[in-house]
N, C-alpha and C positions, 0 to 999 in steps of 0.2 A: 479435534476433528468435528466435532457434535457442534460445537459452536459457528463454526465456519458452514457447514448441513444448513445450520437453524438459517444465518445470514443467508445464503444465497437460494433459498428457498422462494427470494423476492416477496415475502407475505409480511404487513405491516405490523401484524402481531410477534412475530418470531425477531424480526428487525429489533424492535422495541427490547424484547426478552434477552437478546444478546448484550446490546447497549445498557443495558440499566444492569444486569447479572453481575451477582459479585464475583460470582465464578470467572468473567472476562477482565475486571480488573484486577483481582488476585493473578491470574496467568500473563496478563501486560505487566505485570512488579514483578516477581520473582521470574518468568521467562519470557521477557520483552522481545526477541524475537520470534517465538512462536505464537504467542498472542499476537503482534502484529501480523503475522501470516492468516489469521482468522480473516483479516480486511483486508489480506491481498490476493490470497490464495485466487480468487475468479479475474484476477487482474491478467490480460495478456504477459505471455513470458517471453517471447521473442518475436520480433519482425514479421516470421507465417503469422502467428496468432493473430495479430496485430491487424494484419491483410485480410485476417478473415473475418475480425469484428464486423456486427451490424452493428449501425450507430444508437441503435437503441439500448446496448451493451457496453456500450460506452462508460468507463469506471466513473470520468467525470462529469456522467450525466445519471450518475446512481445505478448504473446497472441493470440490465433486465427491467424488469417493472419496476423496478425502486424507484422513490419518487426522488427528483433535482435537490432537494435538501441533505439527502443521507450521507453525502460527501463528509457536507461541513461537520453533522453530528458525531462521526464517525472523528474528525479533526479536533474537535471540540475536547472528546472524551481521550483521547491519547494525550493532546496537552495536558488534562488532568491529573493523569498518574505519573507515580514518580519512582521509576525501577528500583529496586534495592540496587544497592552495592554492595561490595566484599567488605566495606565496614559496618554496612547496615547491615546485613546478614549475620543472624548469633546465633542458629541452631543448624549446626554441621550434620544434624541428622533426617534431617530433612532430603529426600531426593533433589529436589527441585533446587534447594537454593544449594545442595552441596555441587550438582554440574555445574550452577552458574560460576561460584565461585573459584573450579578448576580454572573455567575457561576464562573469570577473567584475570588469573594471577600467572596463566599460562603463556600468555601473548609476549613475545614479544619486541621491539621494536625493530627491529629487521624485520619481520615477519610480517608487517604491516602495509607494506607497499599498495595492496587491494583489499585490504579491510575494509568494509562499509562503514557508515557512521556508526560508533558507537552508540547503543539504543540505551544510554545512562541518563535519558532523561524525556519529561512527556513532550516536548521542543521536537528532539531528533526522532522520536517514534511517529510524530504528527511529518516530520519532512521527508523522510523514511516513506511514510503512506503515500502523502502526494504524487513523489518520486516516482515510487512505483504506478500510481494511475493516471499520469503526464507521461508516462514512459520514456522517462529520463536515459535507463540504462537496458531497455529493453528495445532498442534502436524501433519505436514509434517512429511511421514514415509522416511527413509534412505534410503529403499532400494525399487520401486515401487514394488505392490502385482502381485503376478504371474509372478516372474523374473525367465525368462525362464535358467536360469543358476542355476536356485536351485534343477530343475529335474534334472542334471547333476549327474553321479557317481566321485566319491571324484577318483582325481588324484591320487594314495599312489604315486608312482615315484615323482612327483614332491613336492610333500609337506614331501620326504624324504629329500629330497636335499634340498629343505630350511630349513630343522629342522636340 
């Protein structure tokens, strides 16, 4: 939760401290999905959300005052790591890696019909993010609400000439 705090604090120093912290990539490797929820968490969650972004809030334009880069850096470092798995994993005493390993020895394949990508690797945690800030499954609407181009009267001249 702290981490996620520091991120969306929009301040270039704390930006930096999350991204480089080893504390964020040990929690991307042993709990890849809640370490990806650090870079999604400020991300809209459904359709309202979405209607009520300002576009300077916009995920894929860095967020609040973040600057247009922080996407990619954010992409960058998720390809980087490399989750454990239930092989890689050799200390059951562990909290962290003994849930991961319940749930992934738990699953299974009936149960999977709406599983998300498996986040077993820095690949699916990097498409995972985008996902989530393209708002893939978060029904992002195509065109924002109240586009001022919709009160507009229809051109006929010009939409003769392209027909």
């Amino acid at each position: 939760a702290h981490l996620s705090e520091l991120l969306s604090s929009n301040s270039e120093s704390c930006f930096q401290l999350v991204i480089h912290s080893s504390a964020t990539k040990h929690l991307l490797e042993y709990n890849p999905k809640l370490g990806l929820n650090v870079f999604t968490a400020s991300h809209p969650q459904n359709k309202k959300d979405w209607d009520e972004l300002v576009a300077q809030d916009d995920p894929l334009m860095g967020g609040g005052k973040m600057m247009k880069n922080y996407p990619m850096k954010i992409v960058k470092l998720l390809e980087s790591v490399n989750p454990a798995t239930k092989e890689t994993m050799t200390l059951p005493s562990s909290p962290i890696r003994a849930s991961f390993r319940s749930a992934a020895t738990t699953t299974s394949l009936s149960s999977m019909k709406d599983v998300p990508l498996p986040l077993d690797s820095g690949r699916a945690l990097a498409i995972s993010y985008i996902e989530s800030a393209i708002g893939l499954s978060t029904h992002r609407p195509l065109a924002p609400p109240n586009d001022p181009f919709d009160s507009l009267d229809a051109d006929r001249e010009f939409e003769e000439r392209v027909a």
